[in-house]
C-alpha positions in Angstrom: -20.6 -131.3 34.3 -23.3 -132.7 35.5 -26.6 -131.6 36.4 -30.6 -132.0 36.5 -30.2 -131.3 32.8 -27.2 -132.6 31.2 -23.7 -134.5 32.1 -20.3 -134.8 30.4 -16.9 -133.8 31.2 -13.7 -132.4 30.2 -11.6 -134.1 27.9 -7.9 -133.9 26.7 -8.5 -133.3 23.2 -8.5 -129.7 20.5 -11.8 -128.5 20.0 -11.8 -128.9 16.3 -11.0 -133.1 17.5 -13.6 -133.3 20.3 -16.1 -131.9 17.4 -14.9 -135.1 15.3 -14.2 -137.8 18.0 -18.0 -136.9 19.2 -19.7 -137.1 16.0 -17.8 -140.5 15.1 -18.8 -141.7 18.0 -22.5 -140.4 18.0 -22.5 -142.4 14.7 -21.4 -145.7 16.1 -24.3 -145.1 18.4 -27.2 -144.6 15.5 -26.8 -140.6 15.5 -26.5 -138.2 12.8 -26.0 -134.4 13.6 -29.0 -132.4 12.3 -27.7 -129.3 13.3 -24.4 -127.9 14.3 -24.9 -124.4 15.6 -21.9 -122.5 16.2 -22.5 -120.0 19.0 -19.3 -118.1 19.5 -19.3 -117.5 15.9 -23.0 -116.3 15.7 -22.4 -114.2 18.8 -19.5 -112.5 17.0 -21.5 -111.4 13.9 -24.5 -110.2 15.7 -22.9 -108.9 18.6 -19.3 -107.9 18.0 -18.6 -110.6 20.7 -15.7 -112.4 21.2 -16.2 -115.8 23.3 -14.3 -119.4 23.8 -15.6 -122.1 21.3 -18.9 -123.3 21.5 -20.7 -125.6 19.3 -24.0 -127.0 19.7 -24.8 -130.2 18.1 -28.1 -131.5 17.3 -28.0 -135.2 18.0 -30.8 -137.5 16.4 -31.2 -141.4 16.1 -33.7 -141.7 13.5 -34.9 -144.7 14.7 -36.0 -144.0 18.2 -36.8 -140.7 16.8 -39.7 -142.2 15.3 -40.6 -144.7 17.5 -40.7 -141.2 20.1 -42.7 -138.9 17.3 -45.0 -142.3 16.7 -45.7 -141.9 20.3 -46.7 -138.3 21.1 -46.8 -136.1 17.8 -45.9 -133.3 19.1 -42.5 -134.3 20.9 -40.8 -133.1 18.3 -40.7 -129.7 20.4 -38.1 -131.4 22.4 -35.7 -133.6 20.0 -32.7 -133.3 18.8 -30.7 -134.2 21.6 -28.2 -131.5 22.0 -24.3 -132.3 22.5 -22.5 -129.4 23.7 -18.9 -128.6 23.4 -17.0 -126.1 24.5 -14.1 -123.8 25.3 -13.6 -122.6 28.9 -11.3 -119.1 29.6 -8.6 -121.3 30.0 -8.4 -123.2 26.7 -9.8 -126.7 28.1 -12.8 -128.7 25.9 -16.1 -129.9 27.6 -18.2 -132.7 25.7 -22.0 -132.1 27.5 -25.1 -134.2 26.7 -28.9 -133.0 27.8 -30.2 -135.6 29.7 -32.9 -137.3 27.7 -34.4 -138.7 31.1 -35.1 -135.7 32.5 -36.4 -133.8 29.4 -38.6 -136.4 28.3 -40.2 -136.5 31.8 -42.2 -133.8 30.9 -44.3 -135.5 28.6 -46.3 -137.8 30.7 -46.7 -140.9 28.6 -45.6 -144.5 29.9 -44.2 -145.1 26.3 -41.7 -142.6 26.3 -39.9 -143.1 29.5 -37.8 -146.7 28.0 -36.9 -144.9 24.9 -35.2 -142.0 27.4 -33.8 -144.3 28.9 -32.3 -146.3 25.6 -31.3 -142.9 24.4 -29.1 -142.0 27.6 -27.7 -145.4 27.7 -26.3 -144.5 24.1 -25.3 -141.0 24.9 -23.6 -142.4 28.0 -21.3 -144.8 26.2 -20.4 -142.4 23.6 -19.4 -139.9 26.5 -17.2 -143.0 27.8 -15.4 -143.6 24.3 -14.1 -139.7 24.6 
């Protein structure tokens, strides 16, 4: 997948082992999962709706984090970075990242644009360790 949004791709693992591989290697990166929001699960409770895995991951690096909120307050509306992965009909895993680029270019100050960067660049290499 990739898109204005977001990029990732399949990969030849379980779910249940692309959940660990990704957080293990978010961690190597400086991430810790805030959140992990599981929406096939929610879906079936509150909907009586059966659907593939999906898992939503709120990815944060405290660090930049900071240096990002230290910047513009109120950017906070549009951290964690999420990590998607999911189940397609046919049973194969997807690892997907938002694009930190093209989020943060909505806020339109010069300081934020290197961390985006930084942040992808992480992202990036933990999508290549999958």
């Amino acid at each position: 997948m990739n898109s204005e949004f977001g990029f990732g791709k399949s990969v030849d693992l379980s779910f249940d082992d692309a959940i660990n591989t990704v957080t293990a290697e978010l961690e190597k990166e400086g991430f810790g999962v805030l959140s992990d929001i599981d929406v096939a699960a929610k879906m079936k409770a509150k909907l009586g709706k059966d659907m593939p895995a999906y898992r939503i991951l709120g990815a944060c690096n405290p660090a930049l984090a900071y240096q990002a909120i230290s910047a513009v307050e109120d950017i906070g509306l549009l951290l964690p970075c999420n990590v998607l992965v999911r189940e397609d009909a046919a049973g194969k895993v997807h690892v997907d990242f938002m694009d930190p680029q093209s989020v943060l270019s909505l806020v339109d100050d010069s300081r934020v644009a290197p961390l985006a960067l930084e942040v992808k660049g992480k992202l990036q290499r933990v999508l290549a360790a999958l």
